[in-house]
N, C-alpha and C positions, 0 to 999 in steps of 0.2 A: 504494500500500500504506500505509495507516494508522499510524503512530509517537506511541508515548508521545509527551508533552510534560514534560520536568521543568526546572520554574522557579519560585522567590520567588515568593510569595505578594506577600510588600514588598521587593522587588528594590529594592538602592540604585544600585550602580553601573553604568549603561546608557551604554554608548561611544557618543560623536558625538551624544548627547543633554544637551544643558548649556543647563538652563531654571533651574535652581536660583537663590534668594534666601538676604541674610544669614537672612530669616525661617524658611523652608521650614526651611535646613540649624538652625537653632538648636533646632526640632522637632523635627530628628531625633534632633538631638545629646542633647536634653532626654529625650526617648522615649529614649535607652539608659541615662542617670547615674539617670533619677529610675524605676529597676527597682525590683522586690520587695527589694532591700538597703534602701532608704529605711526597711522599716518593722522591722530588725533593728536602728537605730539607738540605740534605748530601750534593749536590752540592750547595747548596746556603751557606751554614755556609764556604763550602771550597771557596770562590771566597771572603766573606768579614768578614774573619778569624774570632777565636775564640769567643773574648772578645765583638766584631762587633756583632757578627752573632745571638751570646744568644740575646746581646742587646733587637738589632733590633727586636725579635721575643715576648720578653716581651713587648716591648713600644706596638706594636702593637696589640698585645691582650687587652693591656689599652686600646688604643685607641676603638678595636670595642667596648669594653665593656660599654665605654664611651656612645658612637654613639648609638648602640643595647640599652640600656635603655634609650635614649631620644627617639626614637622610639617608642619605648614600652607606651610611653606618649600620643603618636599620633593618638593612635587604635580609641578612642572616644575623641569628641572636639565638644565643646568650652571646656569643661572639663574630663581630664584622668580619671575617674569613671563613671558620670553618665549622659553624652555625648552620642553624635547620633554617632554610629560605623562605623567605614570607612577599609572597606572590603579589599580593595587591596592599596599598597603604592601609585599609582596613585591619588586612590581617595582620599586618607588620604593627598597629595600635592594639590587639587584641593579644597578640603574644608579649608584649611588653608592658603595657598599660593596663591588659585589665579589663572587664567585661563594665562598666561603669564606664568608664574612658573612651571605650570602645563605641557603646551608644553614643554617646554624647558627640566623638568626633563623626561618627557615621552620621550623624544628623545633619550638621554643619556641610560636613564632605556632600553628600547628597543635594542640601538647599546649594551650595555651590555652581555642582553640576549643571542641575537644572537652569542657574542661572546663565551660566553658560552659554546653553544649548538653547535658550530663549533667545540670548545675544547673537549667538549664529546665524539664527532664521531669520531678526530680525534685519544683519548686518548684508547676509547675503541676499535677501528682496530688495535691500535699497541698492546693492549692486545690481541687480539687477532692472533697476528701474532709472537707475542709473543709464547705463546702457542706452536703454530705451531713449534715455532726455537727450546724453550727448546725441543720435542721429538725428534726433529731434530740431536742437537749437543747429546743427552743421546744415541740416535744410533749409529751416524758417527764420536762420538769425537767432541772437545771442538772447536778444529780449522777448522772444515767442513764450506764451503761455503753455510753454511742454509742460505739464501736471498731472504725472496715473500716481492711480494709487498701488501701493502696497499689497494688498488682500488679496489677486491672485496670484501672484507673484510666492507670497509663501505658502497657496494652495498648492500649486506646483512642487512647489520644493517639495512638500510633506510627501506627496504622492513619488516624488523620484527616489526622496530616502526609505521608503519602504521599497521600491524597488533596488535601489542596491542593498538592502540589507537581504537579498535573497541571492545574494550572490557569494559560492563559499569562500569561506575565508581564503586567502594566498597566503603563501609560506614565501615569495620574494619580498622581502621587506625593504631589502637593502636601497632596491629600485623605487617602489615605493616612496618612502623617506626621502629619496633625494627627487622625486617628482615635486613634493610640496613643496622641499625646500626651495626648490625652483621658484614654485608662484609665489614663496612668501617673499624669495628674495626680488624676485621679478617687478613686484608691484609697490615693494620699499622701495627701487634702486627706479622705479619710475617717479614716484613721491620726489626722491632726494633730486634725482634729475631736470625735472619740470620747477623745482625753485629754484636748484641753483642757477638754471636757463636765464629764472624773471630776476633774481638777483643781480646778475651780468647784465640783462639788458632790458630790463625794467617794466613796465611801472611795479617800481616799489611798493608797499605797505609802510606806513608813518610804525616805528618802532619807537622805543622809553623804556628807560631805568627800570622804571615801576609797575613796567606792563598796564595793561589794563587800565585808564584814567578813570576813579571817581568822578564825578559831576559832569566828566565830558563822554566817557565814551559807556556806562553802568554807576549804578546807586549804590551808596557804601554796604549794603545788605544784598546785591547783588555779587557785587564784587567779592566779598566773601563768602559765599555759599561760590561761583565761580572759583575760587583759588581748592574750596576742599573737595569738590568738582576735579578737577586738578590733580591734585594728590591722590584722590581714588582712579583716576585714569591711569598716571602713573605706576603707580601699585598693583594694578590691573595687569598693566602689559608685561609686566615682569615677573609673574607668581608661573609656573609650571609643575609645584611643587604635586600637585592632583593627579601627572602622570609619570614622576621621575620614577617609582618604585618599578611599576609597570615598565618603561626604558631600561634598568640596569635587570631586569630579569630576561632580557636578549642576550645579556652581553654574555662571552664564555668568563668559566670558571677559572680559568688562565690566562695571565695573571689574572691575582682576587676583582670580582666586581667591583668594591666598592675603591679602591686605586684607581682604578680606569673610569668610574663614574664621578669621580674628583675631576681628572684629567678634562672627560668630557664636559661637565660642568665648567670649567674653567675657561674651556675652549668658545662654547656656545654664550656664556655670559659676556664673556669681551666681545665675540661678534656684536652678542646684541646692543650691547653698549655704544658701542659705535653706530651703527646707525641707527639707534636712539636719537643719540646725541645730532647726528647730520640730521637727520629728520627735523627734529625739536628747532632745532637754530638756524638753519635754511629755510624748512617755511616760517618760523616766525621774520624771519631778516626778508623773504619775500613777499609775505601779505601785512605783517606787521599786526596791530592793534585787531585789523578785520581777519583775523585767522580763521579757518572753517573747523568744524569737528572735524570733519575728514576732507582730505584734499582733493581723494576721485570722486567723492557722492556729493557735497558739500560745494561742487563747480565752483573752485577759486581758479580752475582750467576750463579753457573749451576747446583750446587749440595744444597739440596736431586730435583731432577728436579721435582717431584711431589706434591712437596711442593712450589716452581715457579710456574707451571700454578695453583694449587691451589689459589696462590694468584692473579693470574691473571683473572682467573675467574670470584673470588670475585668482582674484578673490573670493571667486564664486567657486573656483575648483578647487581651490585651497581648504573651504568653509566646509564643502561638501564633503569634504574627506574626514577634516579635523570633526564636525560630527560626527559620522561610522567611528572616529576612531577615540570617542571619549568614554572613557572608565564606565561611567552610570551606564550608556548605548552597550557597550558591552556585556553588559553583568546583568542587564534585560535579555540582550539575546541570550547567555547563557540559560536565564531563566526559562525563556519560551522554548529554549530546543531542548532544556530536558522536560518538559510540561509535555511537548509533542510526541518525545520519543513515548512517554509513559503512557500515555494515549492511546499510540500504536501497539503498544505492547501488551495494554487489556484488550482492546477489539481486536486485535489477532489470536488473543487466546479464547477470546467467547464467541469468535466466527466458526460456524458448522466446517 
C-alpha cells in the first residue's frame, strides 16, 4: 500500500550519517546568519547611527561566537569527545539539564521556530511580489501604482512546501549546502553591490552622527522603539544557535566534532561579519537617513531591474529550502512518517 513521504527538502541532521567537513558545516552555518536580515542592515545602522551600529554588530558576533562554541561542547556528554551524542539541541538540554529545563527550553525553542517559519512565508511572498512590482514599475515607470497583495503569493508557497516535502530526503548534502550558500551569498553581494554603485555615483542619502533625527526625520518615542527595533534585527541575523547541534552531527568523528565545529564556527562568523558590516555601512552611506527595511522589496532600486528580481529570487530559493530545512519542519515530518508507517502496519495486518 502506497504512503506519503514527508521529508527536508535540505535535511541536516541524518543519524549514523557523519561525512561532514569544517567546510560543508561553515556552509551551512553561513547559508542561515547571511539570510534576508543581511539586507535590513542599512536600516538598522540608520536608526542607531554610525559608531552604534558597527558596534553593536561586532559585540554581537562575539557574542554568538561565544555561545556557538559552548554549544559545540554539548554535541556529546558527560564528555565533549568521547561522550554519548545528543542528536538534536532538545536532547543535548535533556541529557544535561534535566526534564524541567528541558520543557521549559523546548517551549521557547518551538515559539522560536515557529516564528521563524512565519518570517519565511512572510519574507518570501514579499519576494515574490517583489518580482512582480520590479516588471511592473521597468514597464509603466518608477511612479506606476504597481500594488498586489501578498495572500496569494503565500497560498502558493504553502501549497509548493507541501509538495516538496514529498520529496525523499537526499543524502548529497555537500551540494546542497553550497546551493544556498550561493543564493544567500548571491543576493548579499547584490545588496552590497547596488550601494556601493549609488555610493560612487550617487544620488546619495543625507547621513549623521546620530542617525535617525528626532523632530526632523521621527518623534522621540519613535525613535526609540526604532533603535530596539534595531537591536532585535541585529540579534536576529546573527542567532543560528537553533540549528548548530543538528550541523556538527554531519560532521565525522575524526578529528572530535566539537574542534572542527569551533573551527567552523569561526570561519562562518567572520564571513558573516563582514558582510554584515559592508551591508550595514554601504546602504546606510547610500540611502542614508531614508534607508528601506530591505533593499530588494523595500525599492530603494529599480535599476538594472533584472538584477532586482534576480536577487529576489535568490531569496525565494534560499527561503524555500531554509524552510524544508528547519528543526520544528523536521521533527513534524519525522512525526507524520512514523504516524503513516503505523497506519500501514494495522490495515495491512487486518486486511483479508
Amino acid at each position: 500500500m502506497p504512503t506519503l513521504h514527508f521529508g527536508p527538502l535540505w535535511s541536516i541532521s541524518i543519524h549514523s550519517v557523519h561525512f561532514g567537513t569544517v567546510w560543508i558545516a561553515s556552509a551551512r552555518i553561513i547559508t542561515a546568519v547571511i539570510s534576508t536580515g543581511v539586507l535590513s542592515l542599512a536600516w538598522s545602522v540608520a536608526q542607531l547611527r554610525w559608531i552604534f551600529g558597527i558596534s553593536i554588530v561586532l559585540i554581537f558576533a562575539v557574542i554568538t561566537l561565544y555561545t556557538a562554541n559552548l554549544l559545540a561542547d554539548c554535541y556529546r556528554c558527560p564528555d565533549p569527545v568521547t561522550g554519548r551524542r545528543n542528536y538534536t539541541y532538545m536532547e543535548a538540554v535533556q541529557n544535561i539539564l534535566g526534564g524541567e529545563m528541558h520543557m521549559a527550553c523546548g517551549l521557547v525553542q518551538n515559539m522560536s521556530l515557529i516564528g521563524i517559519l512565519i518570517g519565511y512565508t512572510i519574507t518570501t511572498s514579499k519576494s515574490m511580489v517583489a518580482i512582480h512590482k520590479s516588471h511592473c514599475f521597468h514597464k509603466r515607470g518608477h511612479e506606476a501604482p504597481c500594488k498586489f497583495s501578498n495572500n496569494p503569493y503565500m497560498i502558493a508557497l504553502g501549497i509548493f512546501e507541501i509538495l516538496l516535502s514529498q520529496i525523499p530526503n537526499f543524502h548529497e548534502l555537500s551540494w546542497l549546502s553550497s546551493v544556498a550558500a550561493i543564493m544567500s551569498f548571491g543576493y548579499a553581494s547584490i545588496g552590497i553591490g547596488l550601494s556601493f554603485a549609488r555610493v560612487i555615483s550617487g544620488p546619495r542619502g543625507r547621513t549623521t552622527m546620530t542617525g535617525v533625527e528626532v523632530g526632523v526625520d521621527v518623534s522621540q518615542a519613535e525613535k526609540i522603539w526604532r533603535e530596539c527595533t534595531a537591536l532585535g534585527n541585529i540579534a536576529i541575523a546573527c542567532a543560528y544557535t537553533f540549528i548548530a547541534i543538528d550541523v556538527q552531527d554531519t560532521l565525522k568523528s575524526s578529528p572530535p566534532e566539537n574542534k572542527v565545529m569551533k573551527k567552523a564556527n569561526t570561519i562562518a562568523i567572520s564571513t558573516m561579519t563582514v558582510f554584515f558590516l559592508m551591508c550595514g555601512c554601504l546602504g546606510y552611506a547610500a540611502f542614508g537617513n531614508e534607508a528601506q527595511g530591505n533593499m530588494l522589496t523595500g525599492f530603494g532600486f529599480y535599476e538594472p531591474f533584472w538584477l532586482i528580481e534576480l536577487g529576489n529570487i535568490m531569496i525565494v530559493v534560499h527561503l524555500l529550502g531554509s524552510y524544508q530545512n528547519s528543526p520544528l519542519t523536521s521533527k513534524t515530518y519525522k512525526q507524520l512518517n512514523s504516524t503513516a508507517k503505523t497506519n500501514c502496519t494495522v490495515i495491512q495486518r487486518h486486511s483479508p
